[in-house]
PDB file of N, H, CA, C and O in Angstrom:
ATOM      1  N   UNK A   1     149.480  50.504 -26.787  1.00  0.00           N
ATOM      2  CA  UNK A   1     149.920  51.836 -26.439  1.00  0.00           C
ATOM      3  C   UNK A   1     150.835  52.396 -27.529  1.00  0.00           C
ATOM      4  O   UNK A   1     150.786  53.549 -27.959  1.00  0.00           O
ATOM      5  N   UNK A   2     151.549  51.580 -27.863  1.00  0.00           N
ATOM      6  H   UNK A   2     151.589  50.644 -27.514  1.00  0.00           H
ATOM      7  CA  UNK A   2     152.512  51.745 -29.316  1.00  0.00           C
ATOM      8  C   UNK A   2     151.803  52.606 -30.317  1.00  0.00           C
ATOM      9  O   UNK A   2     152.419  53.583 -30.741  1.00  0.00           O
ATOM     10  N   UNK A   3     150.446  52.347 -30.802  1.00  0.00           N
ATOM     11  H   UNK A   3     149.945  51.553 -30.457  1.00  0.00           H
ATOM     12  CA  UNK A   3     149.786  52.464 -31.751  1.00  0.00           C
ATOM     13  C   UNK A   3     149.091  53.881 -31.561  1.00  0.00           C
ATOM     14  O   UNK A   3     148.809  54.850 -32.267  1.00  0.00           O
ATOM     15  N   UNK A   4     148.961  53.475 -30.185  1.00  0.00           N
ATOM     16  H   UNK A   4     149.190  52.688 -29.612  1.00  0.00           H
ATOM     17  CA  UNK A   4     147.834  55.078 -30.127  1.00  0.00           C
ATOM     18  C   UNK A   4     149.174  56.467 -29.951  1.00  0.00           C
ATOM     19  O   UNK A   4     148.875  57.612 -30.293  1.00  0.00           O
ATOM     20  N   UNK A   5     150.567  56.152 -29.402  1.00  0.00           N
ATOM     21  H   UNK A   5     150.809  55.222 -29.124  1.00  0.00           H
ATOM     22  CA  UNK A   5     151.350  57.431 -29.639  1.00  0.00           C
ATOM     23  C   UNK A   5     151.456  57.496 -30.709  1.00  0.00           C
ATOM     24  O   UNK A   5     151.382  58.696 -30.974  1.00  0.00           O
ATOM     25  N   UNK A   6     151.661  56.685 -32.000  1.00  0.00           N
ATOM     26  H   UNK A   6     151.721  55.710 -31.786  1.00  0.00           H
ATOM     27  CA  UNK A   6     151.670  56.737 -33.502  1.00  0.00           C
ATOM     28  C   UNK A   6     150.847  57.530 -33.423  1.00  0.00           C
ATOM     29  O   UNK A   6     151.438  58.602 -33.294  1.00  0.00           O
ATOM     30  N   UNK A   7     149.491  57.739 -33.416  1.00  0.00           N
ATOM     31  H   UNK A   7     149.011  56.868 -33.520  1.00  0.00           H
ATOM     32  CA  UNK A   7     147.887  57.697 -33.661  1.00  0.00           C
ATOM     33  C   UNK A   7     148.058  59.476 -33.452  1.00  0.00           C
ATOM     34  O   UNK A   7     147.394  60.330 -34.040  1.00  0.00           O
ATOM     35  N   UNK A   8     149.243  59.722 -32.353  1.00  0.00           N
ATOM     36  H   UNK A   8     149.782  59.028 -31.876  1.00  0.00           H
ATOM     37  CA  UNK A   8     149.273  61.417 -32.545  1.00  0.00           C
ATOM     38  C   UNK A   8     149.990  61.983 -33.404  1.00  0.00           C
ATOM     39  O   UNK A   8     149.829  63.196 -33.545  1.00  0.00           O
ATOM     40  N   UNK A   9     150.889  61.357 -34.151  1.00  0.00           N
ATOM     41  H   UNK A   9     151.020  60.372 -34.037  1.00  0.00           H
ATOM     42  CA  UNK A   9     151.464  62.130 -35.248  1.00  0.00           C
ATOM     43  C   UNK A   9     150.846  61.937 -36.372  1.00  0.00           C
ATOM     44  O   UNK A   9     150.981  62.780 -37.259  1.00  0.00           O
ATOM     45  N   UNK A  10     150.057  60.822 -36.575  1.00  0.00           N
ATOM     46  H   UNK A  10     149.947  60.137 -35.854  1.00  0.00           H
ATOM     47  CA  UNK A  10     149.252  60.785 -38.177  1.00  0.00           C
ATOM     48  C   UNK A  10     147.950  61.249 -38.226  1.00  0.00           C
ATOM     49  O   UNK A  10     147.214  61.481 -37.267  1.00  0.00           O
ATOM     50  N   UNK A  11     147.582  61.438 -40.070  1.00  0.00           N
ATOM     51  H   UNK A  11     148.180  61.250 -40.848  1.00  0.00           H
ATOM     52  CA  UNK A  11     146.375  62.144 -40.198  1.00  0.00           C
ATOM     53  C   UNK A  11     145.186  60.477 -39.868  1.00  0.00           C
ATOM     54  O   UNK A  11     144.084  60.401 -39.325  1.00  0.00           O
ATOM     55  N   UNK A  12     145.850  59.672 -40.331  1.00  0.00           N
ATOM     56  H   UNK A  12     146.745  59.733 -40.772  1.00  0.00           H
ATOM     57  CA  UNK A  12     144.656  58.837 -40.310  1.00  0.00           C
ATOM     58  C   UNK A  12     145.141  57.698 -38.965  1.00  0.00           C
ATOM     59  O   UNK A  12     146.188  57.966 -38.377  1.00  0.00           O
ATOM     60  N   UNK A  13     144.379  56.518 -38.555  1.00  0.00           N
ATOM     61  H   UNK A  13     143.527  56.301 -39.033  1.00  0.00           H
ATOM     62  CA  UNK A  13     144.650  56.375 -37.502  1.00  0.00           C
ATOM     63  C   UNK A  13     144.917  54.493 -37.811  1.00  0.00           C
ATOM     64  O   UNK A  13     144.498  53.878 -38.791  1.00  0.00           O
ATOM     65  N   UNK A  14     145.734  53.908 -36.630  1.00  0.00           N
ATOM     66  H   UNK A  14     146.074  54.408 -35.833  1.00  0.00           H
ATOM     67  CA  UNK A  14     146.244  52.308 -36.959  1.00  0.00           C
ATOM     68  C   UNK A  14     147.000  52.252 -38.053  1.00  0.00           C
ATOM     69  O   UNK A  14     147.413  51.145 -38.398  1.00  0.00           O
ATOM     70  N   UNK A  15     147.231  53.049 -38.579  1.00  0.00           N
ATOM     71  H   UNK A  15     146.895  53.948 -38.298  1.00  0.00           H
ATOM     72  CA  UNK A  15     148.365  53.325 -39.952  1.00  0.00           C
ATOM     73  C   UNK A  15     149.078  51.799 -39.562  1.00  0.00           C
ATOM     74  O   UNK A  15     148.647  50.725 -39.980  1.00  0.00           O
ATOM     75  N   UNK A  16     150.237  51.965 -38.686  1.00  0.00           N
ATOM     76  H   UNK A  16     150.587  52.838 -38.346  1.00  0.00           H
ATOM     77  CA  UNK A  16     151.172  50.560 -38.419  1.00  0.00           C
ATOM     78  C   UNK A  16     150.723  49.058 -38.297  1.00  0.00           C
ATOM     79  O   UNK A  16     151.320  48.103 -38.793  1.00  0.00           O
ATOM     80  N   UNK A  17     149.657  49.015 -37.610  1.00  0.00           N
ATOM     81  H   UNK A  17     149.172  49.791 -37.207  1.00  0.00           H
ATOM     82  CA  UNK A  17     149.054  47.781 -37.029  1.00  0.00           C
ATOM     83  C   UNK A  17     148.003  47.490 -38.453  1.00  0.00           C
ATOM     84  O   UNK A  17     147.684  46.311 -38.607  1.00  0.00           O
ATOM     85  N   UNK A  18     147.544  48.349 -39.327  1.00  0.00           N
ATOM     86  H   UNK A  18     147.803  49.307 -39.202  1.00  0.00           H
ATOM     87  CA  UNK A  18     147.424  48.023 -40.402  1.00  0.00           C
ATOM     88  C   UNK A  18     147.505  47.345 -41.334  1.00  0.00           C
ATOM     89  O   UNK A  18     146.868  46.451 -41.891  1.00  0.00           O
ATOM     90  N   UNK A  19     148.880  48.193 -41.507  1.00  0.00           N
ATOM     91  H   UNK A  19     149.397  48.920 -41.054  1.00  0.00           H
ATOM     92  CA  UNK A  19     150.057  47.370 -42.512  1.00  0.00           C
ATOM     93  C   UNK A  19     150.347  45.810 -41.834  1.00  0.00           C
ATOM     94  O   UNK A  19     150.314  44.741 -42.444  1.00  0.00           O
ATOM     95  N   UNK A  20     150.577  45.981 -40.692  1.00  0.00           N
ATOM     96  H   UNK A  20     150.604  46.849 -40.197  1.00  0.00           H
ATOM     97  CA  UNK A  20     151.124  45.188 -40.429  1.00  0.00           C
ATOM     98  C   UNK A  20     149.589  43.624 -39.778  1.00  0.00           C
ATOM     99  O   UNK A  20     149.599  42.918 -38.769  1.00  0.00           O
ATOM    100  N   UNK A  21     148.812  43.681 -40.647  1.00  0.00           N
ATOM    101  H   UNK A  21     148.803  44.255 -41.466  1.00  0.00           H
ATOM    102  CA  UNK A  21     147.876  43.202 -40.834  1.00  0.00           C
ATOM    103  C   UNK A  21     146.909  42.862 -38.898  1.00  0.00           C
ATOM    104  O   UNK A  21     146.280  41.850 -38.589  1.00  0.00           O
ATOM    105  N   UNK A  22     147.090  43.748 -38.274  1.00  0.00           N
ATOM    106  H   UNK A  22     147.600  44.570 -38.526  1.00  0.00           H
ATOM    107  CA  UNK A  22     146.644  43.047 -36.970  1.00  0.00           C
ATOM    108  C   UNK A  22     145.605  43.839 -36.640  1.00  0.00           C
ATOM    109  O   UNK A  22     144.793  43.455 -35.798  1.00  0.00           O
ATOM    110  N   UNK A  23     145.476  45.164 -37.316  1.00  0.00           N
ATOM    111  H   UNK A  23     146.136  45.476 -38.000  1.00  0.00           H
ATOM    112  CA  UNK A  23     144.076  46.277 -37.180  1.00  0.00           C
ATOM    113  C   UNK A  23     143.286  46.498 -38.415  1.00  0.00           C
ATOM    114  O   UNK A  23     143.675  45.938 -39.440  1.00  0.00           O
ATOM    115  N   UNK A  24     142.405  47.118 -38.443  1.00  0.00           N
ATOM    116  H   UNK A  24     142.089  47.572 -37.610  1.00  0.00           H
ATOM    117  CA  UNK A  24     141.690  47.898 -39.600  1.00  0.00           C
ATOM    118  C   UNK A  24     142.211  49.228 -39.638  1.00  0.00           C
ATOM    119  O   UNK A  24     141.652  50.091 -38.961  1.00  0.00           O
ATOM    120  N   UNK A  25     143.190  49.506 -40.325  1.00  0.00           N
ATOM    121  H   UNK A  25     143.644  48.805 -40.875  1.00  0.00           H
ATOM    122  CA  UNK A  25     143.696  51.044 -40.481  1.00  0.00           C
ATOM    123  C   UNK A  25     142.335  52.122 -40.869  1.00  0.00           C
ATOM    124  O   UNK A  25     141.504  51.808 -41.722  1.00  0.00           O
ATOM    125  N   UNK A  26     142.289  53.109 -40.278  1.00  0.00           N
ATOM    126  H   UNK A  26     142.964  53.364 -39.586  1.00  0.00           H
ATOM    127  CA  UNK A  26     141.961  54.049 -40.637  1.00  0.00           C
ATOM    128  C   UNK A  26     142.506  54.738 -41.890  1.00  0.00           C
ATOM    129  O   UNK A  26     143.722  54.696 -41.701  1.00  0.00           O
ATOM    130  N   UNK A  27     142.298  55.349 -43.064  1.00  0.00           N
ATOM    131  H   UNK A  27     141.311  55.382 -43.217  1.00  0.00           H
ATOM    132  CA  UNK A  27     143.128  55.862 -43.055  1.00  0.00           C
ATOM    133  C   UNK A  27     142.697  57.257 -43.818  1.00  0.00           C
ATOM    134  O   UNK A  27     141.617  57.331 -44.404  1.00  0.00           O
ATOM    135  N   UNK A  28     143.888  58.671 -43.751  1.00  0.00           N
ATOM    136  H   UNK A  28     144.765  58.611 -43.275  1.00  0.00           H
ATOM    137  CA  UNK A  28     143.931  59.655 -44.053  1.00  0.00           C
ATOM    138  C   UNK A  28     142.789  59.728 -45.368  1.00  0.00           C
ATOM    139  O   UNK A  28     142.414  58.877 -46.174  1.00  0.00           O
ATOM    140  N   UNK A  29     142.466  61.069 -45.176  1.00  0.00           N
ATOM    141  H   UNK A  29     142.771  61.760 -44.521  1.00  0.00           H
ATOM    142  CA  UNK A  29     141.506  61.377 -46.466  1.00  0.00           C
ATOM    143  C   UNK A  29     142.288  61.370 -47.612  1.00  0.00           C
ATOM    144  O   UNK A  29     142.024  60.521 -48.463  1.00  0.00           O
ATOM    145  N   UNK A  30     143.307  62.241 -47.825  1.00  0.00           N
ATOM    146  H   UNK A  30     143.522  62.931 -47.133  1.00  0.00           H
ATOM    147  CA  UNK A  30     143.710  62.863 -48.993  1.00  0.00           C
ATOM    148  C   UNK A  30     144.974  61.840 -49.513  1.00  0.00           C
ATOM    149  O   UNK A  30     145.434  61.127 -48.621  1.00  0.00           O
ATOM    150  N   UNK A  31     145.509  61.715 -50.707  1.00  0.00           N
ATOM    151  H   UNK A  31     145.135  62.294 -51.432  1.00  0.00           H
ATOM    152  CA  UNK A  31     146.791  61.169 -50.978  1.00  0.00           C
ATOM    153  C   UNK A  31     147.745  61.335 -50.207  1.00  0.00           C
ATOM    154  O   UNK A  31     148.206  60.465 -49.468  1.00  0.00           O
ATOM    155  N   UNK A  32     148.212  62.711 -50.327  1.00  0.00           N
ATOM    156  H   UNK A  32     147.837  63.418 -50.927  1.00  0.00           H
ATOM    157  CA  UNK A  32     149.569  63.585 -49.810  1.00  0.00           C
ATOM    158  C   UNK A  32     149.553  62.828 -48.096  1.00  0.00           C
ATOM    159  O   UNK A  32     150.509  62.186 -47.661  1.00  0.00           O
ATOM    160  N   UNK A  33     148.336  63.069 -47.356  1.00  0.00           N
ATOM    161  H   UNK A  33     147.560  63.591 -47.709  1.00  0.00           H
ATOM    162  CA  UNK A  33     148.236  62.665 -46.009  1.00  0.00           C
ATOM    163  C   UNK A  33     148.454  61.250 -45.866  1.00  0.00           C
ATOM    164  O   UNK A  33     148.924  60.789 -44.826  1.00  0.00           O
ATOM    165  N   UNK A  34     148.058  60.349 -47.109  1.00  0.00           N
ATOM    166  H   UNK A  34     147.676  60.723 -47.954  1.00  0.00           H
ATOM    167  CA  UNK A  34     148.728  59.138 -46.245  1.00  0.00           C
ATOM    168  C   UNK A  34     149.497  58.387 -46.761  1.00  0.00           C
ATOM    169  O   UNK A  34     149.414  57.167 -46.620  1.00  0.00           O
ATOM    170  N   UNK A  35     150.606  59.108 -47.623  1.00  0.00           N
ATOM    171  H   UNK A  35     150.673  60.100 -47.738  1.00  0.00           H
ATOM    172  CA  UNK A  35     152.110  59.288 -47.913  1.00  0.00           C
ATOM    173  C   UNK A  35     152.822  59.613 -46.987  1.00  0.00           C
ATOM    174  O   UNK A  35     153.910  59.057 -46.833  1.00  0.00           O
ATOM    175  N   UNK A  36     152.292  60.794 -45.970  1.00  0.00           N
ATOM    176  H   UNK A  36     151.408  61.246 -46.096  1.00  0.00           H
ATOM    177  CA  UNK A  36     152.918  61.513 -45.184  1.00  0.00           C
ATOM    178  C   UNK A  36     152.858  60.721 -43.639  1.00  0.00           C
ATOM    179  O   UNK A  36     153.685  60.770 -42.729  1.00  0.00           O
ATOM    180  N   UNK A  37     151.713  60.068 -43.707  1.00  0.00           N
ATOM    181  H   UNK A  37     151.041  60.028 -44.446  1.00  0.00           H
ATOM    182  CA  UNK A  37     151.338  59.132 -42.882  1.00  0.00           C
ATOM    183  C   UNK A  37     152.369  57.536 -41.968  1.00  0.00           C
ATOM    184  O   UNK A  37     152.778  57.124 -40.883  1.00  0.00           O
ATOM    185  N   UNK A  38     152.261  57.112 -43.981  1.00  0.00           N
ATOM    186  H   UNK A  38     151.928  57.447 -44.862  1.00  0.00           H
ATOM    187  CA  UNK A  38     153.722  55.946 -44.372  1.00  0.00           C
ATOM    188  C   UNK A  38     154.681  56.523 -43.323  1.00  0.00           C
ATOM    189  O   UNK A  38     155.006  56.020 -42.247  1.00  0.00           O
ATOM    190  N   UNK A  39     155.199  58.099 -44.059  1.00  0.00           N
ATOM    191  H   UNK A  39     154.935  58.508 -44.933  1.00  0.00           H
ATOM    192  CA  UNK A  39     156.393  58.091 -43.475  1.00  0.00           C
ATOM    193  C   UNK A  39     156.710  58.314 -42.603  1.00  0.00           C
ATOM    194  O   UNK A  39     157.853  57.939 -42.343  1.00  0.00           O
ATOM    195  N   UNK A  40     156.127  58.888 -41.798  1.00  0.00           N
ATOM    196  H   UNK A  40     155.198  59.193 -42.009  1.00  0.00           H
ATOM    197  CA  UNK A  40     155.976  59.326 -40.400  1.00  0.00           C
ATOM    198  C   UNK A  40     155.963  58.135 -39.311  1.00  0.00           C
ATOM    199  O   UNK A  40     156.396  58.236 -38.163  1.00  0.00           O
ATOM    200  N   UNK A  41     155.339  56.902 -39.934  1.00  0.00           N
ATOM    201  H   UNK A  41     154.987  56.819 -40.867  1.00  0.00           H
ATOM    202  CA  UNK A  41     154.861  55.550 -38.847  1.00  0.00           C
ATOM    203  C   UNK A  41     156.061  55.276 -39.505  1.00  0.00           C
ATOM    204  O   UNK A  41     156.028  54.087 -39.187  1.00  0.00           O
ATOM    205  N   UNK A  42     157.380  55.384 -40.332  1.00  0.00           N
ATOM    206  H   UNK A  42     157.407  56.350 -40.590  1.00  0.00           H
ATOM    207  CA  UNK A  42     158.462  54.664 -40.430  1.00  0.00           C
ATOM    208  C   UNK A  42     159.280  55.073 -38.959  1.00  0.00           C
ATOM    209  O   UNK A  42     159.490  54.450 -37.918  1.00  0.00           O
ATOM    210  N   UNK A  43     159.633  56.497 -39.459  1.00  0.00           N
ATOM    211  H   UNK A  43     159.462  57.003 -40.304  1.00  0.00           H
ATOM    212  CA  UNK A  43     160.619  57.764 -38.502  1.00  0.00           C
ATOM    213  C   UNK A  43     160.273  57.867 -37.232  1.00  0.00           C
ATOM    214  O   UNK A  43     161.096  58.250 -36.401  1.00  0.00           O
ATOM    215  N   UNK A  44     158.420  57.389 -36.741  1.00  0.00           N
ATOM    216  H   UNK A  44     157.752  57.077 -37.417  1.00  0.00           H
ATOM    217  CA  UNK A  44     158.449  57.425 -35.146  1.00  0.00           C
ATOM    218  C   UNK A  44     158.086  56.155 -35.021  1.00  0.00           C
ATOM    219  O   UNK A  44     157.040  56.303 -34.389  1.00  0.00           O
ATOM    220  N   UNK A  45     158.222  54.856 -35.194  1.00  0.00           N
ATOM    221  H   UNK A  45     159.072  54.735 -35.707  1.00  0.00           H
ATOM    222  CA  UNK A  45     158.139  53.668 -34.794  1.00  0.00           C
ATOM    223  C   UNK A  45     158.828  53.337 -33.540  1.00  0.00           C
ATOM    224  O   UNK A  45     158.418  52.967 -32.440  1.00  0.00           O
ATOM    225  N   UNK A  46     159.943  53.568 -34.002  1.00  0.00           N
ATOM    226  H   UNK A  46     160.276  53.869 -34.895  1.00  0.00           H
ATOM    227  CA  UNK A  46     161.301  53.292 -32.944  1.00  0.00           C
ATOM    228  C   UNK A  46     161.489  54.052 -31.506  1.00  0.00           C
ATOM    229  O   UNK A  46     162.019  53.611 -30.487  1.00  0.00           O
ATOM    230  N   UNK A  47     160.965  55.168 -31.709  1.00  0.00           N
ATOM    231  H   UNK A  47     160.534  55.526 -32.538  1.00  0.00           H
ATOM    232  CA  UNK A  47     160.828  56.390 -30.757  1.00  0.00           C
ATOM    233  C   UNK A  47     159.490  56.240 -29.899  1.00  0.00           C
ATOM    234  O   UNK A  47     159.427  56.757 -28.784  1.00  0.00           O
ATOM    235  N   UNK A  48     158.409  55.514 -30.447  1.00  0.00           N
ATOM    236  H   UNK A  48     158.461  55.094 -31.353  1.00  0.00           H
ATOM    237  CA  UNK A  48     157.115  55.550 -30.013  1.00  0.00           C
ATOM    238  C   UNK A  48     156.930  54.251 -29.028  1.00  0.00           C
ATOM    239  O   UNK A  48     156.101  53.974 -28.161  1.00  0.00           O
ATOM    240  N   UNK A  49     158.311  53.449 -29.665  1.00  0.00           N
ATOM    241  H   UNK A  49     158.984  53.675 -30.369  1.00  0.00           H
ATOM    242  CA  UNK A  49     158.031  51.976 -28.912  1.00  0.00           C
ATOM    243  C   UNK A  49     159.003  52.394 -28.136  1.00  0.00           C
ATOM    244  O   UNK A  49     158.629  51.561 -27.310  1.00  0.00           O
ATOM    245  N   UNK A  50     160.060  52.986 -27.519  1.00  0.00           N
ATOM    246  H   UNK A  50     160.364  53.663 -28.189  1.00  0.00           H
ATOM    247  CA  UNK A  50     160.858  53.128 -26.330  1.00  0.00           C
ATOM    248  C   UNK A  50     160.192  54.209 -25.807  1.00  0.00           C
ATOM    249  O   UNK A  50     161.032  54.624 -25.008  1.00  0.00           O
ATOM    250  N   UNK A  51     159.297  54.906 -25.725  1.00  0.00           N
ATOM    251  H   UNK A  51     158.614  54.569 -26.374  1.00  0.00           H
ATOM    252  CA  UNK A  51     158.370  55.647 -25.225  1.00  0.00           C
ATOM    253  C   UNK A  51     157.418  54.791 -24.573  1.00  0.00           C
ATOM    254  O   UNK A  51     157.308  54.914 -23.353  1.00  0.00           O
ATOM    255  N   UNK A  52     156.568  53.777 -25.295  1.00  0.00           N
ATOM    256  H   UNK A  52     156.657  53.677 -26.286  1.00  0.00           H
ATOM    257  CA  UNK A  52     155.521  53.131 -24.833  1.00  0.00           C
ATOM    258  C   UNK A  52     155.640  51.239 -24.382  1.00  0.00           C
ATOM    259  O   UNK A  52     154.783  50.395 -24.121  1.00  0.00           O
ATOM    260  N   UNK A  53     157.343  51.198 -24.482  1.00  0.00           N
ATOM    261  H   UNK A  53     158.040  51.884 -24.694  1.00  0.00           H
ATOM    262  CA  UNK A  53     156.984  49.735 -23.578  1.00  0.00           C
ATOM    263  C   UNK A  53     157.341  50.000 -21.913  1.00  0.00           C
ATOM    264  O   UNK A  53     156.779  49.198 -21.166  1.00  0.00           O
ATOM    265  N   UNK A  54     158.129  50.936 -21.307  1.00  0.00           N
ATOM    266  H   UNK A  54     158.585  51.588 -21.914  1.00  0.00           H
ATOM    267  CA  UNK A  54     158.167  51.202 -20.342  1.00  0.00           C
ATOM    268  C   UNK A  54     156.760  51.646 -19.484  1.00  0.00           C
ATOM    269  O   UNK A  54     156.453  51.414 -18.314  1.00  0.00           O
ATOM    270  N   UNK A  55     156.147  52.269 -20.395  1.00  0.00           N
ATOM    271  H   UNK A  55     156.396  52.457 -21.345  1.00  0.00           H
ATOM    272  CA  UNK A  55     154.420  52.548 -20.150  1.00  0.00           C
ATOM    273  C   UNK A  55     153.551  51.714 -20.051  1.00  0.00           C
ATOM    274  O   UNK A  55     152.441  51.954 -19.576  1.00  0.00           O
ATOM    275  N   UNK A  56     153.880  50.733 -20.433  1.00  0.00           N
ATOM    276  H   UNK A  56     154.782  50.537 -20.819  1.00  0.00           H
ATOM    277  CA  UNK A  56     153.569  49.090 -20.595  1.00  0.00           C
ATOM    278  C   UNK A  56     153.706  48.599 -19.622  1.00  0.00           C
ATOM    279  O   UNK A  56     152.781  47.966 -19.113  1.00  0.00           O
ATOM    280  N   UNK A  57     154.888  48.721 -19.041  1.00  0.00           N
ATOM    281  H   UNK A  57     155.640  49.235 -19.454  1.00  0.00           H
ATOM    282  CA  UNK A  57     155.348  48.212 -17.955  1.00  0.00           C
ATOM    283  C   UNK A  57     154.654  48.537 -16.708  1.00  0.00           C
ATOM    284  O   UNK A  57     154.094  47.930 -15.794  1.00  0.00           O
ATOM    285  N   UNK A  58     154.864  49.485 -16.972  1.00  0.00           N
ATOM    286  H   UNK A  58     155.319  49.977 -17.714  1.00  0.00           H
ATOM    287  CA  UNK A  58     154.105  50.690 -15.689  1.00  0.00           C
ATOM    288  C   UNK A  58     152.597  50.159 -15.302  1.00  0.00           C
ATOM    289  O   UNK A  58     152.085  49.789 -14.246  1.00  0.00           O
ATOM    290  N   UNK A  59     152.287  50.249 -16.196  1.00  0.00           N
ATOM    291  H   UNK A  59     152.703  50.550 -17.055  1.00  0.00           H
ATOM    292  CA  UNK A  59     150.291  49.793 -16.507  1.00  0.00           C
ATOM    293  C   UNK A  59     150.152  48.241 -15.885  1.00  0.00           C
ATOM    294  O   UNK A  59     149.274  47.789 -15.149  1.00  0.00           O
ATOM    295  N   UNK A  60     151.042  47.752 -16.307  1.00  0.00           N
ATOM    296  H   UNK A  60     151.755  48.118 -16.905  1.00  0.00           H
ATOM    297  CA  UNK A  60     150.950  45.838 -16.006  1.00  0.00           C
ATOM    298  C   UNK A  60     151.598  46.233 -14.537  1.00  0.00           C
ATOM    299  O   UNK A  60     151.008  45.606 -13.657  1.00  0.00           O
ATOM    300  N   UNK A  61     152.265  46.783 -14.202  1.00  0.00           N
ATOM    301  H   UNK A  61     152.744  47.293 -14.917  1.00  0.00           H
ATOM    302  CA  UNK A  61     152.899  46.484 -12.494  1.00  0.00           C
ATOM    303  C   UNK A  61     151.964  47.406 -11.744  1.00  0.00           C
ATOM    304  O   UNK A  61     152.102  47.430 -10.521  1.00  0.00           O
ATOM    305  N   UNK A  62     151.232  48.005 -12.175  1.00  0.00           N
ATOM    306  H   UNK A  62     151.119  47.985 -13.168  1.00  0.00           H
ATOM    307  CA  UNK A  62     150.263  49.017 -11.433  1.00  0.00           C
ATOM    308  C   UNK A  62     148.484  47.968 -11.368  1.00  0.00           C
ATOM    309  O   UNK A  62     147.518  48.101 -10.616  1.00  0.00           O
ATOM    310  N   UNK A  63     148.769  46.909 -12.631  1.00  0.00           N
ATOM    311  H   UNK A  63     149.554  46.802 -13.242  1.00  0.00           H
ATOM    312  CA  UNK A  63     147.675  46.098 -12.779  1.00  0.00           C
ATOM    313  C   UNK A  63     146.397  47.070 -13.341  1.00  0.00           C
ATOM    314  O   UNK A  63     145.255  46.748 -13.012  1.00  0.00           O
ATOM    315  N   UNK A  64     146.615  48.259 -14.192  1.00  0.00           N
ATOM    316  H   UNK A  64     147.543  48.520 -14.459  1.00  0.00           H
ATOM    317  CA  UNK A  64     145.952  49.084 -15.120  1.00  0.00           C
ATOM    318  C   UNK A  64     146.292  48.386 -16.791  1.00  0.00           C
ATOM    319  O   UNK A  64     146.689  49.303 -17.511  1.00  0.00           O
ATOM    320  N   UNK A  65     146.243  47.195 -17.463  1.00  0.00           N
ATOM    321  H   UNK A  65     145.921  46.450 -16.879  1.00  0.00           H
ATOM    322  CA  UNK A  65     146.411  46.999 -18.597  1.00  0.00           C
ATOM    323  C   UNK A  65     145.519  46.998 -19.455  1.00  0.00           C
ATOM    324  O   UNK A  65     144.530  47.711 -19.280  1.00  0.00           O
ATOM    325  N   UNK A  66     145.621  46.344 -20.387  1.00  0.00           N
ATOM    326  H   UNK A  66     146.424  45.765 -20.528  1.00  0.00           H
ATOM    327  CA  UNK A  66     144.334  46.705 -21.700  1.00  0.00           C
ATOM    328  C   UNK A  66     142.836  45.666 -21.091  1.00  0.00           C
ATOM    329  O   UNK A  66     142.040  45.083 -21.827  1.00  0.00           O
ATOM    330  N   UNK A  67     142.820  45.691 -19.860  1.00  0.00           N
ATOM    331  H   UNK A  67     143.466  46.165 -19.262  1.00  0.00           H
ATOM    332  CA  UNK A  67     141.342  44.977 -19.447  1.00  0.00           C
ATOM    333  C   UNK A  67     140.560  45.898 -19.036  1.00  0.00           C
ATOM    334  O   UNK A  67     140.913  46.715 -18.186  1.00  0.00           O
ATOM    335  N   UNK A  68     139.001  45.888 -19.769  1.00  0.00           N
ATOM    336  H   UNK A  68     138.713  45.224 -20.460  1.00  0.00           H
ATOM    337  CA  UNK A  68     138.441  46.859 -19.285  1.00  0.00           C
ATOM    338  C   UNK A  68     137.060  46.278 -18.612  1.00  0.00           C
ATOM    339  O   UNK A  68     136.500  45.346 -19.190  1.00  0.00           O
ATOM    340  N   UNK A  69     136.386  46.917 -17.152  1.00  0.00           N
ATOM    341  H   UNK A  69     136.841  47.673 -16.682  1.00  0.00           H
ATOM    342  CA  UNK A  69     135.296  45.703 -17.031  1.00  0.00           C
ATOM    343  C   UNK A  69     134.322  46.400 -16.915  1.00  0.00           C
ATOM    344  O   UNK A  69     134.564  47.510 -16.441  1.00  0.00           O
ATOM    345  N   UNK A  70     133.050  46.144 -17.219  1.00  0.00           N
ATOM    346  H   UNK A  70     132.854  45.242 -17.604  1.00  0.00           H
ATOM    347  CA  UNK A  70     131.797  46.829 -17.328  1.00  0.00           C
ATOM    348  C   UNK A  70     131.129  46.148 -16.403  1.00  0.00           C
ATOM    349  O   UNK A  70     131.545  45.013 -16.170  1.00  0.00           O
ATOM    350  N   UNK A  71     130.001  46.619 -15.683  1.00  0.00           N
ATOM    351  H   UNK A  71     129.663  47.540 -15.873  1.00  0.00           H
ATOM    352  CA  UNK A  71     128.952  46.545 -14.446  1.00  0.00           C
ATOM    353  C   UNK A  71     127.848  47.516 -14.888  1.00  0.00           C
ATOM    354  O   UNK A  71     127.976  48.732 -14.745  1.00  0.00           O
ATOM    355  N   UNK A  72     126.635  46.882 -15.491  1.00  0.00           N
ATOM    356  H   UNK A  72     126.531  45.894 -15.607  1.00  0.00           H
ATOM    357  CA  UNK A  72     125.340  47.302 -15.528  1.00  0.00           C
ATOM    358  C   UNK A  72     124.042  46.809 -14.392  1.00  0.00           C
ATOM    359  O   UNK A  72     123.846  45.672 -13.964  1.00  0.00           O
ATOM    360  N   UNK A  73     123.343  47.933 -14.119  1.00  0.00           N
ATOM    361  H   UNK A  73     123.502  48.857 -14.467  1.00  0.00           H
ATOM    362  CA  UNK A  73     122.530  47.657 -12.941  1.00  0.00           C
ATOM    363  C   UNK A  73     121.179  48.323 -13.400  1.00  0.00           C
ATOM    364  O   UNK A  73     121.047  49.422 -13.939  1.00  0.00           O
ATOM    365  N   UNK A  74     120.274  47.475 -13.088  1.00  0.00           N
ATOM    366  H   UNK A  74     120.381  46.582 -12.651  1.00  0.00           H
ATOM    367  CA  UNK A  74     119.192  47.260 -13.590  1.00  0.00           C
ATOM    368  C   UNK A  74     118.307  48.611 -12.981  1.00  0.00           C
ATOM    369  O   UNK A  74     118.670  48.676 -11.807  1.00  0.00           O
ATOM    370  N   UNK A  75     117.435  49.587 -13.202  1.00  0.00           N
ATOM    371  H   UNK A  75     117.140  49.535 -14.156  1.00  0.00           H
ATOM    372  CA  UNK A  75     117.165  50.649 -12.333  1.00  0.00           C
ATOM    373  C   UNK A  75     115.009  50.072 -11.817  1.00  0.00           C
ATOM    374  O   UNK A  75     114.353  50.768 -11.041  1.00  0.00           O
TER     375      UNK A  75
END
């Protein structure tokens, strides 16, 4: 959840989880954009994660977390 509020302030997308070797960053087309990118996943890191571990929380005590289940039926 961390990643995807990042994911609204930058041009390109996983910018953080990137760097930080645990995704395949997307990233911005142009230079300027993912300079602007860098700095932006510095300045809302901190803000994005006290935003999104309480949301975390929420999701795991509601039992909505990152599991998703699929059911296909044969016609």
């Amino acid at each position: 959840m961390w990643q995807t509020i990042l994911n609204g302030f930058t041009f390109g997308r996983n910018i953080a989880l990137g760097a930080l070797g645990r995704s395949s960053a997307v990233p911005a087309e142009k230079q300027w954009q993912r300079r602007l990118d860098a700095l932006i996943s510095v300045v809302v890191a901190i803000p994005a994660m006290l935003a999104a571990v309480p949301l975390e929380l929420i999701a795991a005590g509601l039992r909505h977390g990152g599991a998703v289940t699929l059911r296909f039926e044969l016609l």
